[in-house]
Residue, then its C-alpha position, 0 to 999 in steps of 0.5 A: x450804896x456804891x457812893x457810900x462804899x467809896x465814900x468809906x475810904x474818902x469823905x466818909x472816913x477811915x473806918x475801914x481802913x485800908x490794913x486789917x491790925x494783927x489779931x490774936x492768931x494760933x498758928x499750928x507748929x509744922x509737924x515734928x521732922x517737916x523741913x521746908x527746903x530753900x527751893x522756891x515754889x509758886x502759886x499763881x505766879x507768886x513766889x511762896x516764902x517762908x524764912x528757909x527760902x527767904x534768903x535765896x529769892x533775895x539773892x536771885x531777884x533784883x527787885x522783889x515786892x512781897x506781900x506779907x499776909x494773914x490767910x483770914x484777912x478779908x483785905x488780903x483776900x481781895x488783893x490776892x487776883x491784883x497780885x497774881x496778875x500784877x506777878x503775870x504782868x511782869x513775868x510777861x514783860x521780863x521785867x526784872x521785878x518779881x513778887x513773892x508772899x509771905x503768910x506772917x501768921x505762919x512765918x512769925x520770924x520774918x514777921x517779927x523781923x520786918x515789924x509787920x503788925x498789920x495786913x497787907x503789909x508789903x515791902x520792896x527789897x532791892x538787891x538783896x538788900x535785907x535791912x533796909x526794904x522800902x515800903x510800898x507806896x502805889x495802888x493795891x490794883x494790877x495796874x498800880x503795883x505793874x506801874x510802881x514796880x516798872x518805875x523802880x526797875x529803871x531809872x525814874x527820871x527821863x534825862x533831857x539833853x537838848x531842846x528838841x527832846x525837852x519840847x517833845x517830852x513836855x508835849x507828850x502828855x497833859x501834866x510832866x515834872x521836870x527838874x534843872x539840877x546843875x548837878x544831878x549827883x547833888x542831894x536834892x537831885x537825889x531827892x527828885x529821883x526818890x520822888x518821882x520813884x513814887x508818883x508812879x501815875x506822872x511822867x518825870x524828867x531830868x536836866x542838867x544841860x546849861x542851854x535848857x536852863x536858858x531856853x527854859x528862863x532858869x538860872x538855879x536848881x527848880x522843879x517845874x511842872x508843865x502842864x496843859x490846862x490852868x496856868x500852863x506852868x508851875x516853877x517850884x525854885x530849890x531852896x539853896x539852903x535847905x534843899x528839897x524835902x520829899x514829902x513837901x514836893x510829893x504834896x505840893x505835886x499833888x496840888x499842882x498836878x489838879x486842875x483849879x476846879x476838878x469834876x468829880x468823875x471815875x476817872x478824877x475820885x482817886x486824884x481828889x481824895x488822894x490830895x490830901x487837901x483838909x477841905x473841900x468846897x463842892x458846887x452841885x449843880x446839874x449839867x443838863x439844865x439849862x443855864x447851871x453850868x454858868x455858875x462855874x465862872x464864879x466858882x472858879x475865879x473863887x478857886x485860885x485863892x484857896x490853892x493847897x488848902x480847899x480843894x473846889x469840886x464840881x458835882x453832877x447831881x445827874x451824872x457820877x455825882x448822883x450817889x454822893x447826895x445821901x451822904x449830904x443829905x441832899x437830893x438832885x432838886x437842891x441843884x444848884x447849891x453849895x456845900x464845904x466839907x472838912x475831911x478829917x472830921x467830915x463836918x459839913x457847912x453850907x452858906x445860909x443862901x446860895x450865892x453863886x458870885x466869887x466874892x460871895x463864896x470867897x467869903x464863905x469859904x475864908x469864914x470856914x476856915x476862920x472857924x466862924x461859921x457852924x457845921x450843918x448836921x445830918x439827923x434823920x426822924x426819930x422812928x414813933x417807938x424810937x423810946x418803947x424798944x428795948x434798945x432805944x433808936x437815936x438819932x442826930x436831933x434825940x442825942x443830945x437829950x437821951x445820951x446827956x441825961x444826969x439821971x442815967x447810964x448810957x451805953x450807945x452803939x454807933x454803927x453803919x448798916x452796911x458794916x458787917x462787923x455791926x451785923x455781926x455783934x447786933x443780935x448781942x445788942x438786942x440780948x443786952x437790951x432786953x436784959x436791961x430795959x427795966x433798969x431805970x437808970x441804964x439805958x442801951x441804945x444805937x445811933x446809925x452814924x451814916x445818916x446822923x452827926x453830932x457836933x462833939x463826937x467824931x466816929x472814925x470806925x464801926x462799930x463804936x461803942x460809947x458809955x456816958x455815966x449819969x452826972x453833969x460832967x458830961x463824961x464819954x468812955x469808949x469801949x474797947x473790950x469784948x464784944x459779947x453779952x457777958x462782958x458788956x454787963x460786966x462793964x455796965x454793972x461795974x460803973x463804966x469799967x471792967x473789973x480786975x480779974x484776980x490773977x491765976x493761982x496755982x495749987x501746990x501738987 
């Protein structure tokens, strides 16, 4: 359960998401005659705004994150102890940051003027700077916003003057980024400055001196990492035409900051799926048995081939690695084996046997990305009755038979069990399936998307809810509307559509 939860976010998908969209809100007007004054109040630690004191906490704080949230958002509720910490923190720290939060569903002015359209949004403002705020980049945990926040207040780049300095800043930690500017007021340096503003979790500095270019064997402008595993060093030379883009740096630190083949642990998931690398090839493996960890050589001397664009994961099936098996549908007796996973649609590929050599794996991974081998689908075992309920029980295997047939309409629900919002709207299901479980050519049906997937359909979100009309065409319409029995037969009785409401008339007087 706690593998599936984080795999929500990561190798699952996004169906979460990480912001709750703006829904329909009625937001009570302040009773006639109440005035809000500019003083500014708190709430554990955290400034409480609204647009009468907006401008005066700009005015008195360098540096204010705030957080704009709607009071029933499940998302913002979980922030709101990081955040209240987080303001503790800095408050402690005398840091010259400070936090502050506004209820956008309240404050519609200050939501309208910052385009806040989902929840939690958060913006620094900067020296009082209203036009321009600058959007939070960091961790939504204590630690995250104290550290984004810190790197902000001061500069974001240590300044390296002599070798003695530089020599003792590269050996102070595993991984620091170092940028030779010979002039640290040239656009990419400010590019470099910008960026290490939001890798808050690395180490930056800075040079200009001529003798560190020469201690260092450098003769121009280059962003080099140091780092004390793999190559030991990484040199990323500045294009004198172009320049440094932030995003292509930001990415390509976020390659090279990883070891050529990570173990997925606690302490490494984050730095794995915040990568942003479009595969991952995994060997599972379990570390207690005798003579498995041997396949890592192949493995990695595989790995370096592939940098930037699959990313090679070791997997204790016996260890952390233990909750990810369900989701490949795998227990810990199919150790040692591989498996590529493509994370934008979570297809799965696994080699017709295991061959752990580097020529071998070599092989089969370039054969992924040349798009010539087949996923391998998860399906589960269609239950006996999975037919005689009123809303039938598909799965992987069934799918295509039942959801296909040109003699029927097909309205689908994919779901996950552990998604509330499924369990919100299942007994509606149940209530529109018997309603139409002797229609002969309609049919309502669920398919749990964790442990079944299907080759042409990608469900990004739970609950998903499909219709695929009688025909050959093959055809597939989402449905977006209402979640509630009434609409649905609407929707079903209409062919797939809802239809039109006659518009409103009014009577004459």
């Amino acid at each position: 359960l706690v593998w599936l939860l984080v795999l929500s976010l990561a190798w699952l998908s996004p169906a979460l998401g990480g912001e709750e969209e703006d829904e329909e809100v009625v937001v009570e007007e302040e009773e006639e005659g109440e005035v809000l004054s500019d003083e500014l109040g708190e709430e554990d630690g955290v400034l409480v705004l609204h647009e009468h004191n907006f401008a005066r906490a700009l005015s008195e704080h360098r540096l204010l994150l705030v957080e704009f949230y709607a009071p029933w958002c499940g998302h913002c509720q979980r922030l709101a102890p990081a955040f209240a910490q987080a303001a503790a923190a800095l408050k402690d720290e005398s840091s010259p940051g400070r936090l502050g939060k506004v209820d956008a569903t309240a404050q519609t002015a200050l939501a309208n003027e910052f385009g806040i359209t989902s929840y939690p949004t958060l913006k620094l403002f900067r020296d009082g700077n209203r036009t321009h705020p600058i959007a939070y980049t960091g961790r939504m945990d204590a630690k995250g916003i104290v550290s984004w926040m810190q790197r902000r207040a001061g500069p974001s780049a240590t300044l390296l003057q002599d070798p003695d300095t530089a020599a003792t800043f590269i050996g102070s930690q595993d991984l620091v980024v170092i940028g030779f500017f010979k002039d640290l007021e040239s656009e990419a340096a400010q590019v470099f400055y910008e960026v290490a503003g939001d890798v808050v979790d690395v180490s930056f500095g800075v040079v200009e001196a001529a003798e560190l270019f020469e201690a260092y064997g450098l003769s121009a402008d280059t962003v080099c990492l140091f780092k004390k595993f793999d190559e030991g060093r990484t040199d990323f030379p500045v294009d004198p035409e172009q320049g440094l883009n932030a995003a292509e740096l930001t990415q390509l630190l976020r390659v090279h900051r990883l070891e050529l083949v990570m173990e997925f642990t606690n302490e490494t998931s984050d730095h794995i799926f915040g990568a942003k690398i479009p595969h991952h090839m995994l060997l599972f493996l379990n570390k207690s048995v005798p003579g498995q960890l041997e396949l890592r050589d192949g493995f990695r001397a595989a790995a370096g081939t592939f940098r930037g664009k699959v990313l090679f994961v070791m997997v204790d099936v016996a260890g952390y690695g233990a909750d990810v098996l369900p989701f490949f549908g795998m227990t810990p007796a199919d150790a040692p084996t591989l498996r590529m996973i493509k994370m934008e649609n979570n297809r799965k590929y696994q080699m017709d046997q295991d061959v752990f050599s580097e020529m071998a794996i070599r092989t089969f991974v370039q054969a992924v990305l040349d798009g010539k081998v087949k996923p391998r689908l998860l399906s589960a075992e269609p239950p006996e009755d999975w037919d005689m309920r009123p809303v039938k029980v598909l799965v992987g295997k069934t799918f295509e038979q039942v959801a296909y047939d040109e003699t029927k309409n097909v309205f689908v629900k994919f779901y996950a069990p552990w998604c509330s919002h499924c369990q919100a709207m299942a007994a509606a299901w149940e209530e529109l399936g018997e309603r139409y479980k002797d229609h002969e050519d309609i049919v309502i049906a669920e398919l749990d998307a964790t442990a079944n997937e299907l080759e042409n359909i990608t469900i990004q979100g739970f609950p998903t809810l499909h219709y695929f009309p009688a025909g050959p065409d093959r055809k597939m319409v989402e449905y977006k509307s209402t979640r509630d029995v009434e609409t649905f037969s609407k929707f079903l009785e209409n062919g797939g559509t809802l239809p039109e409401e006659p518009p409103l008339v009014s009577e004459s007087p």
